[in-house]
N, C-alpha and C positions, 0 to 999 in steps of 0.2 A: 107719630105726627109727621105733617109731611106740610110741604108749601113756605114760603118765602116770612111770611108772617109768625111764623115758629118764632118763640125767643131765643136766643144764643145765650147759654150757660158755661163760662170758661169756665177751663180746667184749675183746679187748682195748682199751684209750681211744687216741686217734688226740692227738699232738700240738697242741694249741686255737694254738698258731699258724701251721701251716697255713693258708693260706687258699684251696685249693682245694676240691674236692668229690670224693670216691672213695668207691666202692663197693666194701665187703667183706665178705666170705662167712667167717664162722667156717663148719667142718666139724672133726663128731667124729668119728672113722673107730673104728669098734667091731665086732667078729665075731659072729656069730650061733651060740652053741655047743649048742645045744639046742634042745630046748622053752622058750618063754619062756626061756630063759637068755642071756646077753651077757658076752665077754667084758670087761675092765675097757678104759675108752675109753685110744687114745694119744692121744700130743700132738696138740694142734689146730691147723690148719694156716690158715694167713691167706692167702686171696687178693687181691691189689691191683690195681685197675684204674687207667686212669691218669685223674688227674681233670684241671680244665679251669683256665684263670686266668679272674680275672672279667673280663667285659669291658672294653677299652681302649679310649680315647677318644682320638681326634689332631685336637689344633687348631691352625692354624699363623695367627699374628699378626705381621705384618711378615716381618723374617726369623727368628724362633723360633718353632722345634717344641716344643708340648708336649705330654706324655703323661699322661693323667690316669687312674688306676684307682681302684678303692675298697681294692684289695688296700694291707695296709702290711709285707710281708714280700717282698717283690718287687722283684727290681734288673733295669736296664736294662743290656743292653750294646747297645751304636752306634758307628758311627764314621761320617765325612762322607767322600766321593770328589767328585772334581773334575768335574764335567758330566751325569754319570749317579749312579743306584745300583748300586753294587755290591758284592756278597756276600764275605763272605772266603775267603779258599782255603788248603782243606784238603787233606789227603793222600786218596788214593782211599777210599772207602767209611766217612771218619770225620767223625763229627757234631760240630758245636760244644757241645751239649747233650746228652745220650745216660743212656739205664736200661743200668745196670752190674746184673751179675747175682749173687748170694749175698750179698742188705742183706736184710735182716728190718726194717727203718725205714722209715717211711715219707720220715721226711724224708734217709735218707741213698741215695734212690733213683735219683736224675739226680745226674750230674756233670757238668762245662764237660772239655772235652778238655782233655789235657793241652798240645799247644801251645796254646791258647786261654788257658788258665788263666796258663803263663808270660810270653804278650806281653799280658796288662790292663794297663790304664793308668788314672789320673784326669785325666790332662789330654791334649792335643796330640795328640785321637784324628782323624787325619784320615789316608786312608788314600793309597797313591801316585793318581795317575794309571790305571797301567797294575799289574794284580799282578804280581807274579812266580811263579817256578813254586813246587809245594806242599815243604814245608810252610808252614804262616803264615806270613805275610811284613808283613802290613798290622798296623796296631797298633787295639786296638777299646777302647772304653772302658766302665767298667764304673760306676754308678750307682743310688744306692737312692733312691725316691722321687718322684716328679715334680716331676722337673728343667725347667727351660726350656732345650730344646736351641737355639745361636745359631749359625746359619750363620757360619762362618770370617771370612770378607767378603762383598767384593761380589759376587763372581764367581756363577755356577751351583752349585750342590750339590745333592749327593744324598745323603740320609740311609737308613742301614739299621739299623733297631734291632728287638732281639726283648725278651723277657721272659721271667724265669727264676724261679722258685722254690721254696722248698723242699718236695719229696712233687711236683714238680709237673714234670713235661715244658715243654722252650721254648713260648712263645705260636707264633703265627703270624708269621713275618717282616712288620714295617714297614719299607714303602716311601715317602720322601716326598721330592718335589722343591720344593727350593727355588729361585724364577728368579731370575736375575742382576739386579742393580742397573741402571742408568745414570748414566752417571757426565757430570757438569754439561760441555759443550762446552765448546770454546778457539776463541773465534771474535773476531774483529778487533775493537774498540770497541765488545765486551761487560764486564759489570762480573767479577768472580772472587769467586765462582761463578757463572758466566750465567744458572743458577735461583734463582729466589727462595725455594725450599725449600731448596735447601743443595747439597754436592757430590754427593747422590747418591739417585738417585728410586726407588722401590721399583717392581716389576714391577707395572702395571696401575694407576700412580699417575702424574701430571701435573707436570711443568716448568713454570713459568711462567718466560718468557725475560725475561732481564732486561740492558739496553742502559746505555752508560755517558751521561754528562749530555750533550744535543744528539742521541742518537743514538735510535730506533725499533727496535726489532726487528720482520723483515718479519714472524712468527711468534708470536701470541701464546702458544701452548702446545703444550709437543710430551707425547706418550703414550708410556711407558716402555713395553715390550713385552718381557720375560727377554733384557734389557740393550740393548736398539737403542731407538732412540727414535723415532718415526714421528707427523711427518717426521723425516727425517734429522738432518736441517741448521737455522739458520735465519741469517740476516744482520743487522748492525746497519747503518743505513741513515742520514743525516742526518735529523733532523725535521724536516719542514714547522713551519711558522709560523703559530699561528689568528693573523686578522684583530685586530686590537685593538677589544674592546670599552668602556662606558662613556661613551662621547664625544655628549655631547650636539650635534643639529643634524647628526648624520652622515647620510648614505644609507641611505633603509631595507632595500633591499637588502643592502649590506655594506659597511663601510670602506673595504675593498681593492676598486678596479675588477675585479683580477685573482680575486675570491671571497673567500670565509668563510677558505680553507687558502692556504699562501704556497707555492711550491718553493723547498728552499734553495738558496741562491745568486741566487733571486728576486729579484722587486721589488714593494712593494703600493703601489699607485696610489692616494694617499689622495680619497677624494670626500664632500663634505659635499651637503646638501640646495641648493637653491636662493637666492640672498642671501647664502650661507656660501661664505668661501676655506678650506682645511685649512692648518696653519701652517706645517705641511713640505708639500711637493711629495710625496715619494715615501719609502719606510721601504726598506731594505733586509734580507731574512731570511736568516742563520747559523745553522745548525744549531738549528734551535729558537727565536729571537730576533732580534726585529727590533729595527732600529738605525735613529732613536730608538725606544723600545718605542711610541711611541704619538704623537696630535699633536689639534692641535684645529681645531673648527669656528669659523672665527671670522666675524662680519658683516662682508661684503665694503664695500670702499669703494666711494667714487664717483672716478671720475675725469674731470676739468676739463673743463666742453662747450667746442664752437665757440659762443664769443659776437662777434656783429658788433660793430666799434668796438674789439673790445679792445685793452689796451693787447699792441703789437707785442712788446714788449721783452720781456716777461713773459706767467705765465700768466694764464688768463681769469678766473682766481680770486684773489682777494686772500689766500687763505689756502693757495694753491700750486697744482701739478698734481691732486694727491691728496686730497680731499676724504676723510675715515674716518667712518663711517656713524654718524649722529646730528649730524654736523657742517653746516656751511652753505656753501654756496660764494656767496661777493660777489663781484659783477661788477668786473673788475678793466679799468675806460673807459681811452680814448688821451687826450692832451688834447683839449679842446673837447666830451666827453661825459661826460654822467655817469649813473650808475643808476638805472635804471625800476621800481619797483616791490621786493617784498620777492625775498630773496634766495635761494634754492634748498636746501634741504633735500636732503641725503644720507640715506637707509634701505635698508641694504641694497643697495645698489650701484646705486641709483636716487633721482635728483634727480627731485624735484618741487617747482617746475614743472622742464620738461626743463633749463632754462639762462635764468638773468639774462638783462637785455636792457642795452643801454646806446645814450642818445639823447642827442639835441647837447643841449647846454648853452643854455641862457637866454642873452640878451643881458640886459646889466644896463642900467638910466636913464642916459643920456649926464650 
């Protein structure tokens, strides 16, 4: 039809909450009965095209999915399967979602099937393992909003969820895997949990091993991988024993003869510098801990020269075999000598002069 005299057929107004986008075509179907003449227009007929949901966003944080639209008329159905995704099962040729034909509404255009619509759920949407045969069998869950979807447990899942609204055909099927956990080892004189994160690591996140007191783990960190952990394994092992520090007058090298680390069941050979005895002889290492923890550098003594004359009985020193460093050693004469000179100084395990002397005895005046 064409010209100024047309009648104007408005459009009829589209539901404001909707939240899709559709295009529609009023048409006024009118006869041409003449010259310039027109029949009176019929009813006007509304075309619907099917419009779009706004785009969905999926972000997965740990183990929850979340689904985020701008749309706020929009529910989610989902449900979780055990290792994969998988879709539910229908009877041949019927849709979860589906345009039913003789609505004039926009919004009463899609409908959920009717087995769909009778197994919804709000909770405990997780579907078998394995389907059975059709019709529905799995149970799916139905949600308004942006939920945070939470993986069951630890295990593997696969989530499937679509999007549904009113005037509006199913979104695009979501598919999202979520990988298994790991879950903390049982390992021999490990602590419980043997990670220091807790019992259980998230897929592409780190263990730190963790050993009971005395004990190493050969492995500092295993990589969770959708539930294995790589490595495998790891052991807890006795600890070595560091060398004891602090000790003034030790080896600049290292306390222990045997280095800086002990093996346990070891031995650490104590060694001080030169002039210095260590107070113990040797430490023993246990699991982490030597026995005594530590020992000192102490100034060596001197011990008692060979002096000529001395007395037989005893030693060459008046003050014993052992002279201890700062001390003196006196010449310790037989009868008929007596001592020459000043007495010998102990330092550090060194008499100077080397040893006393001892010489006969003066005759007295008759």
């Amino acid at each position: 039809e064409a010209g100024d005299s047309a009648p104007q057929v408005p459009i009829p107004p589209i539901d404001p909450a909707s939240p899709g986008k559709h295009a529609l075509i009023a048409v006024d179907i009118r006869f041409l009965t003449g010259v310039n003449r027109w029949s009176q227009p019929s009813r006007s007929q509304i075309i619907v095209l099917q419009g779009y949901h706004p785009q969905w966003q999926v972000s997965q944080s740990n183990r929850t999915v979340t689904l985020q639209s701008p749309g706020n008329s929009s529910e989610i159905l989902y449900r979780w399967t055990l290792g994969e995704v998988r879709a539910p099962v229908l009877q041949s040729g019927k849709q979860i979602f589906a345009a039913r034909s003789g609505t004039w509404s926009l919004m009463d255009r899609y409908v959920l099937d009717q087995d769909v619509s009778n197994g919804l759920v709000s909770a405990s949407c997780i579907g078998p393992e394995d389907d059975g045969p059709p019709p529905l069998v799995s149970q799916i869950c139905r949600s308004i909003g942006d939920p945070p979807l939470q993986a069951p447990d630890h295990r593997r899942w696969g989530l499937w969820a679509m999007v549904i609204g009113p005037g509006l055909g199913a979104s695009e099927v979501i598919r999202q895997i979520v990988e298994a956990q790991c879950q903390a080892l049982i390992v021999p004189h490990a602590m419980e949990p043997s990670c220091v994160e807790g019992n259980f690591t998230n897929s592409g996140e780190t263990c730190s091993t963790l050993c009971g007191l005395g004990y190493t783990a050969s492995v500092q960190v295993l990589t969770c991988r959708d539930g294995t952990f790589e490595p495998a394994s790891f052991s807890c092992e006795e600890s070595e024993c560091p060398s004891p520090g602090g000790i003034a007058a030790v080896n600049t090298s290292s306390a222990c003869k045997e280095g800086s680390s002990i093996t346990s069941g070891g031995t650490c050979t104590a060694q001080c510098l030169a002039g210095y005895l260590p107070s113990v002889p040797a430490l023993a290492c246990s699991k982490g801990s030597l026995s005594p923890a530590s020992f000192l550098c102490e100034e060596a003594p001197c011990a008692a020269p060979f002096v000529a004359y001395s007395d037989p009985a005893g030693a060459s020193c008046l003050e014993g075999p052992v002279v201890a460093s700062g001390g003196s050693c006196t010449a310790s004469c037989r009868a008929g000598f007596v001592t020459s000179g000043p007495p010998s100084r102990c330092d550090k395990g060194i008499l100077t002069p080397a040893a006393p002397t001892c010489v006969p005895a003066p005759c007295s005046a008759p």
